[in-house]
C-alpha positions in Angstrom: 44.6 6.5 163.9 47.6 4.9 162.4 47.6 6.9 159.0 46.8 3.9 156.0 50.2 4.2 154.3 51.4 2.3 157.6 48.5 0.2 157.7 49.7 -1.2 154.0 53.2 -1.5 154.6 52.6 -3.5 157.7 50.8 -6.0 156.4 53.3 -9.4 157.1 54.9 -11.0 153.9 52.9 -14.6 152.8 53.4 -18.6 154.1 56.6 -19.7 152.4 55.4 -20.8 148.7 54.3 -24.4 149.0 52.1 -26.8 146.4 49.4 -26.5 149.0 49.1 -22.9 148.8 49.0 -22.0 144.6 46.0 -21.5 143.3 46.8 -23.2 139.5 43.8 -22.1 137.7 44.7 -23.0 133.9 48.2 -24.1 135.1 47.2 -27.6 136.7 50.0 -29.5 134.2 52.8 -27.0 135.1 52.4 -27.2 138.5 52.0 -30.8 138.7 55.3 -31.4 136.5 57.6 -29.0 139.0 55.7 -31.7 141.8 57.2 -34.4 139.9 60.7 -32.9 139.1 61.0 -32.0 142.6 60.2 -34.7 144.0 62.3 -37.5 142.1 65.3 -37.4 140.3 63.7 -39.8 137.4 62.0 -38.2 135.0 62.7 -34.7 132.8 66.3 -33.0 133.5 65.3 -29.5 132.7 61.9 -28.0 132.8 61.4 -24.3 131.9 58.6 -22.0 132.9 57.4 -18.9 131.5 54.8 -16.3 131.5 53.7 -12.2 132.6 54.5 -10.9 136.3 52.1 -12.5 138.7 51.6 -15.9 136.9 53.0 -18.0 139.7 56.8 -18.5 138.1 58.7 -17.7 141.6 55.8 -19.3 144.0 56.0 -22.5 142.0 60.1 -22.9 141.7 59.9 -22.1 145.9 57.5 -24.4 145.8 59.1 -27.0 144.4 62.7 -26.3 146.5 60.7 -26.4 149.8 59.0 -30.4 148.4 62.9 -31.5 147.3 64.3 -30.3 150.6 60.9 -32.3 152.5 62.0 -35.7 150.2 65.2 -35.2 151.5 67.0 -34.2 148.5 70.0 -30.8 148.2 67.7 -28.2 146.6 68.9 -24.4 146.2 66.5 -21.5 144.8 68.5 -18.7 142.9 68.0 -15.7 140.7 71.8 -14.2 139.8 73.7 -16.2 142.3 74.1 -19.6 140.4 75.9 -22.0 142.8 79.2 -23.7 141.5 78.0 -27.5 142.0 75.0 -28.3 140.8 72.8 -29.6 143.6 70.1 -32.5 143.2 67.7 -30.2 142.8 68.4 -26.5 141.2 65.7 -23.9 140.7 66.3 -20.6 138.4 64.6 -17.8 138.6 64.2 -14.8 136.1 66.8 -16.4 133.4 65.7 -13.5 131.4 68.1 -11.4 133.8 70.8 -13.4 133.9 74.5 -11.8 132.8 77.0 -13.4 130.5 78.6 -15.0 133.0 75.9 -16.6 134.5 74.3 -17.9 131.1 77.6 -19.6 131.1 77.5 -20.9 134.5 73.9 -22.2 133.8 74.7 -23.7 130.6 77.4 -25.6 132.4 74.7 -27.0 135.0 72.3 -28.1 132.8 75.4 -30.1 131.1 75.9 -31.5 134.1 72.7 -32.5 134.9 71.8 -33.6 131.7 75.1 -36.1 132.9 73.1 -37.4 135.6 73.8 -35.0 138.2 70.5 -33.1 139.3 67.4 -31.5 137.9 66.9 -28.3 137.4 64.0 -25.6 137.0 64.1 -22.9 135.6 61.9 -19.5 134.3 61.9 -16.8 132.3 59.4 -14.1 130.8 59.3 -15.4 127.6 59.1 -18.8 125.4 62.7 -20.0 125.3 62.9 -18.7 121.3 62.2 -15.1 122.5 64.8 -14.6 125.3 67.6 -12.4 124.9 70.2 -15.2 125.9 73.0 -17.6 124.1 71.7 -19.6 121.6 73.2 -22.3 123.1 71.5 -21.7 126.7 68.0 -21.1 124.4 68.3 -24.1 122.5 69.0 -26.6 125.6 66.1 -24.6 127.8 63.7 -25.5 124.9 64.6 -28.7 124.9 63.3 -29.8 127.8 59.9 -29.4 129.1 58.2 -26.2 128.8 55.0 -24.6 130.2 53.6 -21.1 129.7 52.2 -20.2 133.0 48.8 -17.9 133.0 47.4 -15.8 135.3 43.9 -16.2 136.4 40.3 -15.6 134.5 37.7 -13.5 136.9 35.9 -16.2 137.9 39.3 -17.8 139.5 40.4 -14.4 140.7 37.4 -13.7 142.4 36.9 -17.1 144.3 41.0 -16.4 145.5 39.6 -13.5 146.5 36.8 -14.5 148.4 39.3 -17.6 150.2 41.4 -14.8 151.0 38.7 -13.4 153.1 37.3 -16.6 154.5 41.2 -17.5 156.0 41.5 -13.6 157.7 37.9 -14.2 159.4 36.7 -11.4 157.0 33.5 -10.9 155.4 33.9 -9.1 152.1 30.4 -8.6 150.2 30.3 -9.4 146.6 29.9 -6.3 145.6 33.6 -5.4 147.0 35.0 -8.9 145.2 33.3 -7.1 141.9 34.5 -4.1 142.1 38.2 -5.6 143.2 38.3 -7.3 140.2 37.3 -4.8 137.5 39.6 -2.1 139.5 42.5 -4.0 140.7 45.5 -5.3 138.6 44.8 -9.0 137.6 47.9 -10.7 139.0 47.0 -12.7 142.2 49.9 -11.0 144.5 48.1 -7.4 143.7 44.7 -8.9 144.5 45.3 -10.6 147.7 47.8 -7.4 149.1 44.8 -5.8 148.5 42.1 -7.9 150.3 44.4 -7.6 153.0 45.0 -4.1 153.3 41.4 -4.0 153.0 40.5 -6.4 156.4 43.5 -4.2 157.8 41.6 -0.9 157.7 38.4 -2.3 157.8 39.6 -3.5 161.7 41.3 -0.2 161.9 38.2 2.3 161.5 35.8 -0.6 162.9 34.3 -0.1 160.0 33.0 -2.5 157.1 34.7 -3.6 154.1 33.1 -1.7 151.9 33.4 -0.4 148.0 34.3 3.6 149.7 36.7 2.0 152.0 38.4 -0.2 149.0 38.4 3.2 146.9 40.4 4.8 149.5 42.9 1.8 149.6 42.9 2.1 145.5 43.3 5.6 145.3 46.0 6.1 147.5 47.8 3.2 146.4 49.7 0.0 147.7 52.9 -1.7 147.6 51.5 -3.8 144.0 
């Protein structure tokens, strides 16, 4: 039997992060207004996103590059590697990491865009107030739009839980979505690595997914 370590880590990385594919719960507005600044260059210059690890932040500013590159527009995704030109489209992930030289680089972006030269998204772990950045990078990220992102209540979590299931061909008895939910960490990457390490196992042993067989997964640990 392939020992369940293996099992985990084999489990195949998610569909590129599309619209089509986030679950927005409570975060409807914020999703819909990185639709809109992706898909047009009218509109906000500058929209900011923040909230905890797991929210959605990275999946929705992918999201949003993969719908600007579909409308035919120049659309780069970037974390420390700011680009020199702004494209049409610019996404920013994790501000709250950048170094000084890149708070200066993005500064100069936003400048430009706010010039009428692209649009760019950008997020962070905090409100714009709170991050430990240049006051004058703070002060022109708040001024934009801004959304705090939030993860999902139970009842959300569980039905993504239960789709989860349904797309693998898996059945998964409520029992298992309860006790997967009260046990599991709440951000919706954890949950779904989970159901499918789960429906991996579960093939493995030819046995049924099962509140046991999701202890073992628990208690051993995955990649969360």
């Amino acid at each position: 039997m392939i020992p369940l370590r293996q099992l985990i880590l084999d489990i195949r990385p998610e569909a590129l992060p599309r619209f089509d594919n986030f679950l927005p719960g409570d975060n409807f507005e914020a999703a819909s207004a990185c639709y809109l600044a992706a898909d047009s260059a009218g509109g906000e210059v500058v929209t900011y996103l923040w909230g905890e690890v797991g929210c959605g932040r990275s999946h929705l500013l992918r999201a949003a590059v993969a719908h600007a590159r579909e409308v035919g527009r120049a659309a780069d995704y970037c974390r420390d590697d700011l680009p020199e030109d702004l494209p049409q489209f610019l996404a920013v992930d994790a501000v709250d990491a950048l170094n000084a030289e890149a708070q200066i680089r993005l500064f100069s972006l936003i400048i430009r865009a706010r010039e009428g030269g692209g649009t760019i998204l950008v997020a962070g772990d905090q409100a714009p107030a709170g991050l430990a950045l240049r006051e004058d990078l703070r002060t022109r990220l708040g001024s934009g739009l801004v959304f705090q992102l939030h993860l999902l209540n139970e009842v959300q979590r569980a039905e993504a839980v239960r789709e989860r299931a349904v797309a693998r061909g898996m059945h998964i008895p409520e029992e298992v979505v309860r006790y997967l939910i009260t046990h599991s960490r709440r951000d919706l990457p954890s949950l779904l690595t989970t159901v499918d390490a789960l429906d991996i196992l579960s093939l493995s042993l030819k046995r049924p997914a099962t509140v046991p067989l999701l202890r073992e997964i628990l208690g051993r640990g995955t990649p969360l």
